[in-house]
C-alpha positions in Angstrom: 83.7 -142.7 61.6 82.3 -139.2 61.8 78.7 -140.7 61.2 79.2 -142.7 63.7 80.2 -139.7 66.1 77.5 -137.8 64.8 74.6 -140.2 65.4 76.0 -140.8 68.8 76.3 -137.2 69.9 72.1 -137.1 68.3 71.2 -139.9 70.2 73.0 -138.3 73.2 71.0 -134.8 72.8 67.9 -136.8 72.4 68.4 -138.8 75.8 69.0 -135.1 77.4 65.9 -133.4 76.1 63.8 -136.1 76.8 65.4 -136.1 80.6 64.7 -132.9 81.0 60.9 -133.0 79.6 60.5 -135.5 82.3 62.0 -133.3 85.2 60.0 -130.1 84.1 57.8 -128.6 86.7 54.3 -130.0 86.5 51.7 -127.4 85.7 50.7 -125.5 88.7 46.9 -126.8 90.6 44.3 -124.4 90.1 43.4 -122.5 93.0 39.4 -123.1 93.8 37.6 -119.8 93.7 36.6 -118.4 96.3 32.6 -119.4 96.8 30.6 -116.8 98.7 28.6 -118.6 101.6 24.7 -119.4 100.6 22.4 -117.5 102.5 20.2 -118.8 105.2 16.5 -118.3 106.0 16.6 -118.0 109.7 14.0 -117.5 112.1 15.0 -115.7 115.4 12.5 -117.6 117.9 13.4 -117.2 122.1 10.1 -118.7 123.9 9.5 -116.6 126.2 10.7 -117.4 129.4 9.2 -118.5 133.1 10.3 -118.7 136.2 9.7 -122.4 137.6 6.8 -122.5 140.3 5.9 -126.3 141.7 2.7 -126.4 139.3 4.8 -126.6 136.3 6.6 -129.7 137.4 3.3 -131.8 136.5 4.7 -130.4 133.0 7.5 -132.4 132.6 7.5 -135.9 131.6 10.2 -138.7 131.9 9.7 -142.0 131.0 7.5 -144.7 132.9 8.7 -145.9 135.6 10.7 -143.0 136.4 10.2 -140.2 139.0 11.1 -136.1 139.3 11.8 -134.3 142.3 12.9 -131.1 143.1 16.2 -130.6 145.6 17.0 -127.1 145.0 15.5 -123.9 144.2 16.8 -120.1 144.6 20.1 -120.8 143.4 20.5 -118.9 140.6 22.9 -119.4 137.5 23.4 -123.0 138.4 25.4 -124.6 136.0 28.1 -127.7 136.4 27.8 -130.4 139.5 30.5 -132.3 141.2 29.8 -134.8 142.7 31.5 -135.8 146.2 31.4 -139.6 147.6 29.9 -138.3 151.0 26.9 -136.6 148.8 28.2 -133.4 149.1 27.8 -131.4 145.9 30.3 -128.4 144.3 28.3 -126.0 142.2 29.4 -123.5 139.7 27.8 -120.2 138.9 29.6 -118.9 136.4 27.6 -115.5 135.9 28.5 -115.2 139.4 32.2 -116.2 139.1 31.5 -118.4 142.1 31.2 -122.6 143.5 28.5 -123.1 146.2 28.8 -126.9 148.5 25.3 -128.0 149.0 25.1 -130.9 151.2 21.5 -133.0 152.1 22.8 -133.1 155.8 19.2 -134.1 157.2 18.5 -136.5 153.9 15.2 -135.3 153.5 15.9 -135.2 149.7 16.1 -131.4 149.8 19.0 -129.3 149.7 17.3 -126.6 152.1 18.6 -123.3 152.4 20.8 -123.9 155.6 22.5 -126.6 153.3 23.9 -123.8 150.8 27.5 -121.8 151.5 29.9 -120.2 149.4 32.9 -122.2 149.2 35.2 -120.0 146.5 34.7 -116.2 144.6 35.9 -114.0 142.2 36.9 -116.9 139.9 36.3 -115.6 136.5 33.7 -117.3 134.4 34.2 -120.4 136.6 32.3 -123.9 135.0 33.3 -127.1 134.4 34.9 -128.9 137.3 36.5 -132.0 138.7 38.3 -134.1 141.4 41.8 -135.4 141.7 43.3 -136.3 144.3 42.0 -134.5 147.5 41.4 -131.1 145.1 39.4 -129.4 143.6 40.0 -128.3 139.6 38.0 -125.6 137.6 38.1 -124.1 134.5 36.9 -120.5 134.0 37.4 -117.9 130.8 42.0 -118.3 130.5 42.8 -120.2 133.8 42.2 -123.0 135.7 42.4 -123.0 139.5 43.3 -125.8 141.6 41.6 -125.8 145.5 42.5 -128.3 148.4 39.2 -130.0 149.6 39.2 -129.9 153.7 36.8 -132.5 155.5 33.5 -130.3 155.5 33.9 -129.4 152.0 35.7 -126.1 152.1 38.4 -125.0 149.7 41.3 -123.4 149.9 43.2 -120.0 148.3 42.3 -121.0 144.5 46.0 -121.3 143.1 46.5 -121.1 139.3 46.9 -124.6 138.3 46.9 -123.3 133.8 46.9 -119.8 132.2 46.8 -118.2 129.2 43.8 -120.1 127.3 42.1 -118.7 124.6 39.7 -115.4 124.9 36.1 -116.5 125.4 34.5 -114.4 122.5 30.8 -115.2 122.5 31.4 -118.9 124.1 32.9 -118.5 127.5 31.2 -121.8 129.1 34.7 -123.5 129.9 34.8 -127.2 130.9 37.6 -130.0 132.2 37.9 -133.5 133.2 40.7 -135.5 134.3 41.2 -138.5 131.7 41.7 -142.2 132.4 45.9 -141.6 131.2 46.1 -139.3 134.2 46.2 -135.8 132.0 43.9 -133.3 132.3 41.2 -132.3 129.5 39.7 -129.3 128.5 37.2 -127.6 126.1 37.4 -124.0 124.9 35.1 -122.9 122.5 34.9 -120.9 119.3 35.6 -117.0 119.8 32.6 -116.6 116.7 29.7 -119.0 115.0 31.3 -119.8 111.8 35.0 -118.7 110.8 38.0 -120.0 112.2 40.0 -117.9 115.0 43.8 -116.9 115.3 44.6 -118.6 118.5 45.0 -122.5 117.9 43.6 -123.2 121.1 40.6 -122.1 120.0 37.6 -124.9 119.2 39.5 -127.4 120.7 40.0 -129.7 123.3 42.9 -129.4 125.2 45.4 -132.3 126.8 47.1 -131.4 129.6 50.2 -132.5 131.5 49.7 -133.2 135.8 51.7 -130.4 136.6 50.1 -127.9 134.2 52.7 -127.0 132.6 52.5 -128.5 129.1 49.0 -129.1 127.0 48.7 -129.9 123.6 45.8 -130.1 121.0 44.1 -133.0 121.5 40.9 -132.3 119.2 40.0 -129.8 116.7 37.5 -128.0 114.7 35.0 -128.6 117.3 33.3 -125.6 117.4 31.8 -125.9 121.6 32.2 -129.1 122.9 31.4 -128.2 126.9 29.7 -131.3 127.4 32.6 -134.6 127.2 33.8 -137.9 128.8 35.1 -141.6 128.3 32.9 -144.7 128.2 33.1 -146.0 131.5 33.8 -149.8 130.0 35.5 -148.8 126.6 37.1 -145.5 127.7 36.4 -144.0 124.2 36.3 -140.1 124.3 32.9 -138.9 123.5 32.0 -135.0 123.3 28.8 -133.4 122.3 29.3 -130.2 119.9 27.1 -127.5 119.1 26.7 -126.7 115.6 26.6 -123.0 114.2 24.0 -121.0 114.4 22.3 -118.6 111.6 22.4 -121.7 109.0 18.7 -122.5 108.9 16.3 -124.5 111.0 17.7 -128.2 110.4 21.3 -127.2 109.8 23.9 -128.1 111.1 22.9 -131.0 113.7 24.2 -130.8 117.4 26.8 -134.2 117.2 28.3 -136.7 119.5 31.6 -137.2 118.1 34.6 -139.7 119.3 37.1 -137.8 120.4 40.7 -139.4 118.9 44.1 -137.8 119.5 45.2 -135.2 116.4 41.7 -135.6 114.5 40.3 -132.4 113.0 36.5 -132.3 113.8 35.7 -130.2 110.4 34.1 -127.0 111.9 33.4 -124.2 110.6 33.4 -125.7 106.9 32.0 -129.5 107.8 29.2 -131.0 109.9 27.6 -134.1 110.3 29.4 -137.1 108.3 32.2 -134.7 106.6 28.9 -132.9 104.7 30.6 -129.1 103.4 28.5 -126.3 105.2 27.3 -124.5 102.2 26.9 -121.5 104.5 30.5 -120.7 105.4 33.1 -118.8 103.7 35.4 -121.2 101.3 37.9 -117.8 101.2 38.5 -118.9 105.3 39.8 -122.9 104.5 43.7 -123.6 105.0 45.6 -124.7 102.2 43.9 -123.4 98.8 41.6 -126.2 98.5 38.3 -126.3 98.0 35.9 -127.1 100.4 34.4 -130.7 100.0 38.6 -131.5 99.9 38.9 -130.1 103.5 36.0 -132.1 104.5 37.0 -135.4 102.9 39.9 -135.2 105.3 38.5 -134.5 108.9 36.5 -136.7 111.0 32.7 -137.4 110.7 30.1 -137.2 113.4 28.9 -140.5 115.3 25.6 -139.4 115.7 23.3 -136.3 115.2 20.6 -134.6 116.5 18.2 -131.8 116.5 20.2 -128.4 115.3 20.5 -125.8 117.6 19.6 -127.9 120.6 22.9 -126.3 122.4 24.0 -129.5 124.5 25.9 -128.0 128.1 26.1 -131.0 130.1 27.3 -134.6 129.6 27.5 -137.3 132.3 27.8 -141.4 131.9 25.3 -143.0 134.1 27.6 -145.2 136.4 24.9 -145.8 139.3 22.7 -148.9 139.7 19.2 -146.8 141.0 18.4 -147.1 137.1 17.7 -150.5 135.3 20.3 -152.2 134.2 19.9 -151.6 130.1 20.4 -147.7 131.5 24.4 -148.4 132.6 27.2 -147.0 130.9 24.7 -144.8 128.6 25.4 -140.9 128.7 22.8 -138.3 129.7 23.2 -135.0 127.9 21.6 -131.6 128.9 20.3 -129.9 125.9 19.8 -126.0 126.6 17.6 -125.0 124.0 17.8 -123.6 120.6 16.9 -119.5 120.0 17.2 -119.4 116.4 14.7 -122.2 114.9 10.9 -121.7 113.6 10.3 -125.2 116.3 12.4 -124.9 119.2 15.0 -127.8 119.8 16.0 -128.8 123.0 15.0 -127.8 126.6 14.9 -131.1 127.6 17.8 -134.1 129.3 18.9 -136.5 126.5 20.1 -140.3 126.8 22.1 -141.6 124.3 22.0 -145.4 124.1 24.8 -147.9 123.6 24.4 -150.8 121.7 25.6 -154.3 124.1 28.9 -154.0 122.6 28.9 -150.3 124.0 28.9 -148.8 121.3 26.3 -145.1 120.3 23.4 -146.4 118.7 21.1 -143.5 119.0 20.2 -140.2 120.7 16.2 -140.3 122.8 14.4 -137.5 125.0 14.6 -138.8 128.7 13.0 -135.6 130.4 10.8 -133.3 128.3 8.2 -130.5 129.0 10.0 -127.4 129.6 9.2 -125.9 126.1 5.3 -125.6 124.9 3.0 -123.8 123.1 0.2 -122.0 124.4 -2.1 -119.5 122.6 0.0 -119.4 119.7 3.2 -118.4 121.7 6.3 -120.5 122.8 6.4 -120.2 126.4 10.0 -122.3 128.0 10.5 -122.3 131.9 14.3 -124.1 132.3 17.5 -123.6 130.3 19.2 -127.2 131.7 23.0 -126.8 132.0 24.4 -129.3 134.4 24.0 -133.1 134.3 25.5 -135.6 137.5 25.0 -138.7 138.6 24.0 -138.5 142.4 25.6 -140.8 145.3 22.3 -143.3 145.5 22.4 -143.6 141.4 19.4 -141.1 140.8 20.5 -138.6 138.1 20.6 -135.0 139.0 20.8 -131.5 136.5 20.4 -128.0 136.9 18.8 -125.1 135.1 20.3 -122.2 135.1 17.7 -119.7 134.7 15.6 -120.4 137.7 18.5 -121.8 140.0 16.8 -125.2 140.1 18.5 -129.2 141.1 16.3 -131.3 139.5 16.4 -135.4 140.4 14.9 -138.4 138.3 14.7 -141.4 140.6 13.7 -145.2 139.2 10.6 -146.4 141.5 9.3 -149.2 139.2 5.6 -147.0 139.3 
Protein backbone atom coordinates (compact mmCIF):
# COMPACT_ATOMS: atom_id res chain seq x y z
CA UNK A 1 0.00 0.00 0.00
CA UNK A 2 2.55 2.65 0.78
CA UNK A 3 4.56 1.64 -2.45
CA UNK A 4 1.79 2.08 -4.15
CA UNK A 5 1.32 5.71 -2.65
CA UNK A 6 4.80 6.40 -3.05
CA UNK A 7 5.21 5.56 -6.76
CA UNK A 8 2.07 7.54 -7.31
CA UNK A 9 3.07 10.75 -5.55
CA UNK A 10 6.72 10.13 -7.97
CA UNK A 11 4.96 9.81 -10.92
CA UNK A 12 2.84 12.82 -9.88
CA UNK A 13 6.13 15.09 -9.17
CA UNK A 14 7.47 13.86 -12.43
CA UNK A 15 4.25 14.98 -14.46
CA UNK A 16 4.78 18.54 -12.57
CA UNK A 17 8.44 19.10 -13.35
CA UNK A 18 8.08 18.05 -16.68
CA UNK A 19 4.90 20.65 -16.95
CA UNK A 20 6.73 23.23 -15.90
CA UNK A 21 9.99 22.59 -18.16
CA UNK A 22 7.53 22.96 -20.85
CA UNK A 23 6.00 26.38 -19.71
CA UNK A 24 9.55 27.89 -18.90
CA UNK A 25 10.29 31.19 -20.60
CA UNK A 26 12.03 30.47 -23.90
CA UNK A 27 15.53 31.91 -24.02
CA UNK A 28 15.50 35.57 -24.81
CA UNK A 29 16.31 36.52 -29.07
CA UNK A 30 19.49 38.17 -29.43
CA UNK A 31 19.47 41.65 -30.17
CA UNK A 32 21.33 42.32 -33.72
CA UNK A 33 24.26 44.70 -33.11
CA UNK A 34 24.14 47.65 -34.12
CA UNK A 35 26.05 47.89 -37.76
CA UNK A 36 27.62 51.27 -38.49
CA UNK A 37 26.42 52.43 -42.08
CA UNK A 38 29.32 51.68 -44.99
CA UNK A 39 30.73 54.60 -46.34
CA UNK A 40 30.02 56.02 -49.72
CA UNK A 41 32.25 57.45 -52.40
CA UNK A 42 30.34 60.28 -53.65
CA UNK A 43 30.99 62.76 -56.13
CA UNK A 44 29.32 66.30 -55.64
CA UNK A 45 28.69 67.20 -59.50
CA UNK A 46 25.94 70.39 -60.25
CA UNK A 47 26.42 71.18 -64.19
CA UNK A 48 26.61 74.29 -64.32
CA UNK A 49 23.63 76.02 -65.14
CA UNK A 50 22.01 78.20 -68.16
CA UNK A 51 19.46 80.26 -68.71
CA UNK A 52 17.23 78.89 -71.82
CA UNK A 53 17.62 81.12 -74.99
CA UNK A 54 15.56 79.74 -78.31
CA UNK A 55 19.01 78.33 -79.80
CA UNK A 56 19.17 75.77 -77.20
CA UNK A 57 15.86 74.24 -78.10
CA UNK A 58 17.53 72.64 -81.32
CA UNK A 59 19.21 70.79 -78.17
CA UNK A 60 16.56 68.79 -77.14
CA UNK A 61 15.38 65.79 -78.72
CA UNK A 62 12.07 63.80 -78.44
CA UNK A 63 11.28 61.06 -80.37
CA UNK A 64 10.35 60.89 -84.23
CA UNK A 65 7.47 61.98 -85.00
CA UNK A 66 7.07 64.20 -82.19
CA UNK A 67 7.32 68.03 -81.98
CA UNK A 68 8.62 70.83 -79.12
CA UNK A 69 7.34 74.26 -78.72
CA UNK A 70 7.79 76.77 -76.47
CA UNK A 71 4.43 78.51 -74.75
CA UNK A 72 5.89 80.26 -71.89
CA UNK A 73 8.99 82.07 -70.91
CA UNK A 74 9.77 84.65 -67.98
CA UNK A 75 7.89 82.90 -65.51
CA UNK A 76 10.08 82.05 -62.99
CA UNK A 77 9.89 79.10 -60.40
CA UNK A 78 7.31 77.40 -62.39
CA UNK A 79 6.48 74.27 -60.92
CA UNK A 80 2.97 72.16 -60.84
CA UNK A 81 0.11 72.68 -63.78
CA UNK A 82 -3.55 72.36 -63.56
CA UNK A 83 -5.15 71.91 -65.98
CA UNK A 84 -8.76 73.63 -66.64
CA UNK A 85 -11.37 72.14 -69.41
CA UNK A 86 -11.54 75.73 -71.08
CA UNK A 87 -7.54 75.55 -71.49
CA UNK A 88 -6.91 77.76 -68.83
CA UNK A 89 -3.95 76.80 -66.78
CA UNK A 90 -3.24 77.26 -62.68
CA UNK A 91 0.45 77.52 -61.98
CA UNK A 92 2.32 77.21 -58.76
CA UNK A 93 5.44 79.03 -57.79
CA UNK A 94 6.32 77.76 -54.78
CA UNK A 95 9.60 79.90 -54.11
CA UNK A 96 7.18 82.65 -54.62
CA UNK A 97 4.38 81.26 -52.38
CA UNK A 98 2.12 82.10 -55.27
CA UNK A 99 -0.49 80.43 -58.41
CA UNK A 100 -0.42 82.43 -61.71
CA UNK A 101 -3.83 81.50 -64.50
CA UNK A 102 -2.31 81.63 -67.85
CA UNK A 103 -4.85 81.36 -70.52
CA UNK A 104 -3.91 81.02 -74.70
CA UNK A 105 -6.87 83.57 -75.19
CA UNK A 106 -5.82 84.35 -78.89
CA UNK A 107 -4.64 80.48 -79.48
CA UNK A 108 -1.62 81.39 -81.12
CA UNK A 109 0.06 78.60 -79.07
CA UNK A 110 1.75 81.10 -76.84
CA UNK A 111 0.87 81.99 -73.48
CA UNK A 112 2.01 85.80 -74.14
CA UNK A 113 2.63 88.07 -71.38
CA UNK A 114 -0.99 89.78 -71.37
CA UNK A 115 -2.15 86.08 -70.77
CA UNK A 116 -0.35 85.89 -67.21
CA UNK A 117 -2.08 87.32 -63.76
CA UNK A 118 -1.73 86.51 -60.29
CA UNK A 119 -4.65 84.61 -59.09
CA UNK A 120 -3.57 83.82 -55.16
CA UNK A 121 -0.35 85.01 -52.68
CA UNK A 122 1.24 84.55 -49.61
CA UNK A 123 0.46 80.75 -49.61
CA UNK A 124 3.43 79.20 -48.04
CA UNK A 125 5.45 76.88 -50.19
CA UNK A 126 2.39 76.38 -52.41
CA UNK A 127 2.83 73.10 -55.11
CA UNK A 128 0.95 70.43 -55.96
CA UNK A 129 -2.68 71.20 -56.89
CA UNK A 130 -6.04 69.92 -57.98
CA UNK A 131 -9.79 70.37 -58.88
CA UNK A 132 -12.93 69.26 -57.23
CA UNK A 133 -15.88 70.39 -57.58
CA UNK A 134 -15.83 74.12 -58.77
CA UNK A 135 -12.46 74.71 -56.33
CA UNK A 136 -9.41 74.87 -56.28
CA UNK A 137 -7.03 72.62 -53.69
CA UNK A 138 -3.25 73.25 -52.89
CA UNK A 139 -0.86 71.87 -50.82
CA UNK A 140 2.03 74.05 -49.40
CA UNK A 141 4.72 73.30 -46.39
CA UNK A 142 1.59 72.32 -43.10
CA UNK A 143 -1.69 73.39 -44.83
CA UNK A 144 -3.76 72.97 -47.61
CA UNK A 145 -5.97 75.79 -48.94
CA UNK A 146 -9.15 75.35 -50.57
CA UNK A 147 -10.15 78.47 -53.39
CA UNK A 148 -13.64 78.80 -55.28
CA UNK A 149 -12.92 78.98 -59.03
CA UNK A 150 -15.14 82.06 -60.61
CA UNK A 151 -15.79 81.94 -64.51
CA UNK A 152 -12.52 83.86 -65.67
CA UNK A 153 -10.43 81.82 -63.52
CA UNK A 154 -10.06 83.86 -60.33
CA UNK A 155 -9.99 82.45 -56.89
CA UNK A 156 -11.21 83.35 -53.92
CA UNK A 157 -9.99 84.15 -50.02
CA UNK A 158 -7.71 80.81 -49.77
CA UNK A 159 -9.60 79.09 -46.69
CA UNK A 160 -7.77 76.37 -44.76
CA UNK A 161 -9.13 73.28 -46.07
CA UNK A 162 -6.05 70.79 -43.62
CA UNK A 163 -3.39 71.95 -41.08
CA UNK A 164 -0.85 70.76 -39.01
CA UNK A 165 1.22 68.52 -41.60
CA UNK A 166 4.65 67.66 -41.03
CA UNK A 167 7.70 70.33 -41.03
CA UNK A 168 9.28 70.46 -44.41
CA UNK A 169 12.95 69.93 -43.36
CA UNK A 170 15.06 69.85 -46.48
CA UNK A 171 11.94 68.54 -48.74
CA UNK A 172 9.22 71.04 -48.75
CA UNK A 173 7.90 70.28 -52.45
CA UNK A 174 4.25 69.30 -51.18
CA UNK A 175 1.82 67.59 -53.50
CA UNK A 176 -2.20 66.34 -53.58
CA UNK A 177 -4.65 64.76 -55.75
CA UNK A 178 -8.10 63.87 -55.18
CA UNK A 179 -8.46 59.87 -55.50
CA UNK A 180 -11.05 57.84 -57.53
CA UNK A 181 -12.91 56.88 -53.69
CA UNK A 182 -13.57 60.61 -53.42
CA UNK A 183 -10.64 61.26 -50.53
CA UNK A 184 -8.08 63.46 -50.89
CA UNK A 185 -4.21 62.36 -51.19
CA UNK A 186 -1.15 63.78 -50.29
CA UNK A 187 2.70 63.44 -50.24
CA UNK A 188 4.98 64.97 -47.55
CA UNK A 189 8.37 64.24 -47.66
CA UNK A 190 11.31 63.15 -45.51
CA UNK A 191 12.42 66.04 -42.99
CA UNK A 192 16.36 64.38 -43.76
CA UNK A 193 18.06 61.98 -46.57
CA UNK A 194 18.41 58.80 -44.69
CA UNK A 195 17.05 58.37 -40.88
CA UNK A 196 13.67 58.14 -40.03
CA UNK A 197 11.78 61.40 -38.44
CA UNK A 198 9.50 61.78 -35.25
CA UNK A 199 6.39 62.91 -36.82
CA UNK A 200 4.54 59.83 -38.47
CA UNK A 201 3.34 61.94 -41.10
CA UNK A 202 6.55 62.19 -42.25
CA UNK A 203 7.62 60.13 -45.75
CA UNK A 204 4.22 59.31 -46.32
CA UNK A 205 1.31 59.69 -48.32
CA UNK A 206 -1.58 60.94 -46.67
CA UNK A 207 -5.51 59.84 -47.13
CA UNK A 208 -7.79 62.28 -46.41
CA UNK A 209 -11.40 62.55 -45.49
CA UNK A 210 -13.85 65.39 -47.96
CA UNK A 211 -14.23 67.53 -45.17
CA UNK A 212 -10.65 67.64 -43.99
CA UNK A 213 -11.03 66.73 -41.02
CA UNK A 214 -9.69 63.20 -40.59
CA UNK A 215 -6.49 61.66 -42.75
CA UNK A 216 -4.73 58.69 -42.11
CA UNK A 217 -1.43 56.95 -43.39
CA UNK A 218 -2.01 55.63 -46.46
CA UNK A 219 1.71 54.82 -47.51
CA UNK A 220 4.91 54.74 -45.81
CA UNK A 221 8.58 54.79 -45.83
CA UNK A 222 8.53 56.61 -48.99
CA UNK A 223 11.15 58.87 -48.55
CA UNK A 224 9.60 62.01 -51.44
CA UNK A 225 7.10 60.78 -53.51
CA UNK A 226 5.81 64.37 -55.11
CA UNK A 227 5.18 62.93 -58.23
CA UNK A 228 1.71 60.17 -57.96
CA UNK A 229 -1.64 59.06 -59.57
CA UNK A 230 -4.05 56.07 -60.51
CA UNK A 231 -4.04 54.24 -63.84
CA UNK A 232 -6.69 55.73 -65.63
CA UNK A 233 -8.10 52.07 -66.71
CA UNK A 234 -6.86 49.97 -63.62
CA UNK A 235 -6.94 52.81 -60.99
CA UNK A 236 -3.82 51.36 -59.27
CA UNK A 237 -1.91 53.96 -57.20
CA UNK A 238 1.43 54.55 -58.73
CA UNK A 239 4.09 57.19 -57.09
CA UNK A 240 7.49 57.88 -58.16
CA UNK A 241 10.14 58.23 -55.09
CA UNK A 242 13.37 59.63 -54.87
CA UNK A 243 15.93 57.65 -53.40
CA UNK A 244 18.68 59.03 -50.84
CA UNK A 245 21.29 60.93 -51.71
CA UNK A 246 25.17 60.60 -50.50
CA UNK A 247 25.01 56.64 -51.23
CA UNK A 248 27.12 56.51 -54.27
CA UNK A 249 26.60 57.00 -58.05
CA UNK A 250 24.16 53.91 -58.82
CA UNK A 251 22.58 53.74 -55.46
CA UNK A 252 19.66 53.72 -54.52
CA UNK A 253 17.44 53.81 -57.83
CA UNK A 254 14.65 56.59 -58.20
CA UNK A 255 11.37 53.86 -58.12
CA UNK A 256 7.81 53.66 -59.33
CA UNK A 257 6.13 51.93 -56.62
CA UNK A 258 2.19 50.74 -56.34
CA UNK A 259 0.92 52.52 -53.81
CA UNK A 260 -1.51 49.93 -51.54
CA UNK A 261 -3.28 50.93 -48.42
CA UNK A 262 -1.07 50.27 -44.92
CA UNK A 263 2.20 49.01 -47.04
CA UNK A 264 5.51 50.29 -45.60
CA UNK A 265 7.65 51.37 -48.73
CA UNK A 266 11.12 50.39 -46.80
CA UNK A 267 12.91 53.83 -46.67
CA UNK A 268 15.53 54.77 -45.16
CA UNK A 269 16.84 51.06 -44.52
CA UNK A 270 15.37 49.32 -48.08
CA UNK A 271 15.38 50.29 -51.79
CA UNK A 272 14.67 48.76 -54.87
CA UNK A 273 13.15 45.01 -54.51
CA UNK A 274 13.39 45.04 -50.40
CA UNK A 275 17.52 45.24 -51.14
CA UNK A 276 18.95 46.59 -47.24
CA UNK A 277 20.75 49.95 -47.84
CA UNK A 278 24.08 49.13 -46.57
CA UNK A 279 24.54 52.90 -46.04
CA UNK A 280 22.05 53.58 -43.34
CA UNK A 281 22.27 53.27 -39.69
CA UNK A 282 20.78 49.62 -38.42
CA UNK A 283 20.86 51.47 -34.64
CA UNK A 284 17.69 53.72 -36.35
CA UNK A 285 15.24 50.31 -37.36
CA UNK A 286 12.10 49.73 -35.12
CA UNK A 287 11.80 46.71 -33.30
CA UNK A 288 15.46 45.24 -32.48
CA UNK A 289 15.74 43.50 -35.62
CA UNK A 290 18.17 43.44 -37.92
CA UNK A 291 18.12 45.02 -41.05
CA UNK A 292 17.55 42.48 -44.06
CA UNK A 293 14.38 41.40 -41.33
CA UNK A 294 12.83 44.92 -41.73
CA UNK A 295 13.27 44.73 -45.44
CA UNK A 296 11.88 41.19 -45.93
CA UNK A 297 8.71 42.73 -44.56
CA UNK A 298 7.99 46.11 -46.58
CA UNK A 299 7.07 46.44 -50.07
CA UNK A 300 9.44 46.15 -53.15
CA UNK A 301 9.78 48.62 -56.00
CA UNK A 302 7.89 48.01 -59.39
CA UNK A 303 10.41 49.42 -61.37
CA UNK A 304 13.77 51.45 -61.13
CA UNK A 305 15.70 53.84 -62.58
CA UNK A 306 18.69 55.95 -62.82
CA UNK A 307 19.64 57.07 -58.95
CA UNK A 308 19.48 60.54 -58.14
CA UNK A 309 17.36 61.47 -61.19
CA UNK A 310 14.93 63.44 -58.50
CA UNK A 311 11.48 62.70 -60.26
CA UNK A 312 8.94 66.14 -59.45
CA UNK A 313 6.20 65.63 -61.79
CA UNK A 314 3.92 62.62 -62.74
CA UNK A 315 1.00 62.85 -65.13
CA UNK A 316 -1.01 59.79 -67.07
CA UNK A 317 -1.41 60.64 -70.64
CA UNK A 318 -5.28 60.63 -71.12
CA UNK A 319 -5.41 62.69 -74.53
CA UNK A 320 -5.71 61.18 -78.01
CA UNK A 321 -3.00 64.03 -79.94
CA UNK A 322 -0.45 61.11 -79.17
CA UNK A 323 -0.66 57.57 -80.97
CA UNK A 324 -2.62 55.30 -79.57
CA UNK A 325 0.20 52.72 -77.94
CA UNK A 326 1.04 56.28 -75.87
CA UNK A 327 -2.64 56.08 -73.78
CA UNK A 328 -2.86 55.45 -70.31
CA UNK A 329 1.18 55.45 -70.00
CA UNK A 330 2.53 58.06 -67.32
CA UNK A 331 5.09 60.86 -68.14
CA UNK A 332 7.34 61.68 -65.32
CA UNK A 333 9.57 64.92 -64.92
CA UNK A 334 12.98 63.90 -63.76
CA UNK A 335 14.89 67.11 -62.23
CA UNK A 336 18.19 66.11 -62.31
CA UNK A 337 20.65 64.52 -60.07
CA UNK A 338 23.63 66.91 -58.20
CA UNK A 339 25.49 64.31 -56.52
CA UNK A 340 26.63 61.60 -59.30
CA UNK A 341 30.14 61.46 -61.41
CA UNK A 342 27.33 61.25 -64.84
CA UNK A 343 24.47 63.34 -64.20
CA UNK A 344 21.00 61.50 -64.15
CA UNK A 345 17.96 63.06 -65.19
CA UNK A 346 17.17 66.46 -66.76
CA UNK A 347 15.05 65.08 -69.00
CA UNK A 348 10.70 63.95 -69.24
CA UNK A 349 10.31 60.20 -68.74
CA UNK A 350 7.48 57.72 -70.11
CA UNK A 351 6.88 54.80 -68.44
CA UNK A 352 5.24 52.12 -70.57
CA UNK A 353 2.35 49.79 -69.74
CA UNK A 354 2.21 46.44 -70.97
CA UNK A 355 -1.59 45.71 -73.02
CA UNK A 356 -2.82 44.41 -69.83
CA UNK A 357 -1.79 47.88 -68.26
CA UNK A 358 0.47 46.94 -66.41
CA UNK A 359 4.58 48.98 -65.83
CA UNK A 360 6.75 47.24 -68.06
CA UNK A 361 9.58 49.78 -68.23
CA UNK A 362 10.85 53.28 -67.66
CA UNK A 363 12.31 55.23 -71.51
CA UNK A 364 13.67 59.02 -72.04
CA UNK A 365 10.82 60.84 -74.06
CA UNK A 366 12.53 64.40 -74.11
CA UNK A 367 16.31 64.71 -73.58
CA UNK A 368 19.09 67.33 -74.20
CA UNK A 369 19.01 69.60 -71.32
CA UNK A 370 22.26 68.18 -69.77
CA UNK A 371 25.68 67.92 -71.98
CA UNK A 372 29.11 68.10 -71.96
CA UNK A 373 31.18 70.60 -73.45
CA UNK A 374 34.96 71.21 -73.04
CA UNK A 375 35.16 68.93 -70.34
CA UNK A 376 32.41 70.64 -68.28
CA UNK A 377 28.66 69.68 -67.53
CA UNK A 378 26.75 72.42 -68.67
CA UNK A 379 22.44 71.82 -67.90
CA UNK A 380 19.96 74.62 -68.92
CA UNK A 381 16.25 73.21 -67.33
CA UNK A 382 15.47 71.70 -64.01
CA UNK A 383 11.85 70.16 -65.29
CA UNK A 384 9.25 70.18 -62.39
CA UNK A 385 5.76 70.08 -63.66
CA UNK A 386 4.21 67.55 -66.09
CA UNK A 387 0.23 68.09 -67.57
CA UNK A 388 -1.61 66.94 -70.13
CA UNK A 389 -2.87 69.96 -72.21
CA UNK A 390 -6.71 70.31 -73.50
CA UNK A 391 -5.84 69.27 -77.34
CA UNK A 392 -3.83 66.08 -75.89
CA UNK A 393 -0.23 67.62 -76.50
CA UNK A 394 1.83 67.14 -73.19
CA UNK A 395 2.93 70.23 -71.41
CA UNK A 396 5.95 70.66 -68.39
CA UNK A 397 7.75 73.31 -66.87
CA UNK A 398 11.25 74.16 -65.72
CA UNK A 399 11.63 75.83 -63.02
CA UNK A 400 14.84 77.55 -63.33
CA UNK A 401 14.27 79.52 -66.36
CA UNK A 402 10.30 79.93 -65.96
CA UNK A 403 9.70 77.99 -69.09
CA UNK A 404 6.10 75.87 -70.51
CA UNK A 405 7.42 73.49 -72.74
CA UNK A 406 4.81 71.52 -75.27
CA UNK A 407 5.51 68.17 -77.25
CA UNK A 408 2.88 67.92 -79.99
CA UNK A 409 2.45 64.50 -82.33
CA UNK A 410 2.71 65.70 -86.17
CA UNK A 411 3.45 62.37 -87.82
CA UNK A 412 6.97 64.34 -89.33
Amino acid sequence: MQKTLLAGLTAALLVSLTAHAQTKAPTPRPVPAAEPPATATVTRNEPTALEFTSDKLARLKVPAGFELSVMATGLGNARMMQVMPDGGIYLSRRQNSDIWYLKDVNRDGKFEASERRKVADNLKLVHGMDVKAGKLYAVGEKTIWGMDISKDGGLSVPRVFADGFPDAGQHPARSLKWGPDGYLYASFGATNNDAPGQNPEEATVLRISPDGKSREVYARGLRHTIGFGWHPVTKTMYGMDQGSDWHGDNIPPEELNTLVRGKNYGWPFCYGDKIPDPYTNTANIPGKISKAEYCAATQGSTLNYNAHAAAIGLAFYTGQQFPAEYRNDAFVAFRGSWNRTEPSGYEIARVVFDANNKPEKIEPFVTGFVYQENGEWKQFGRVAGVAVYTDGSLLFTDDQSGVIYRVKYTGK
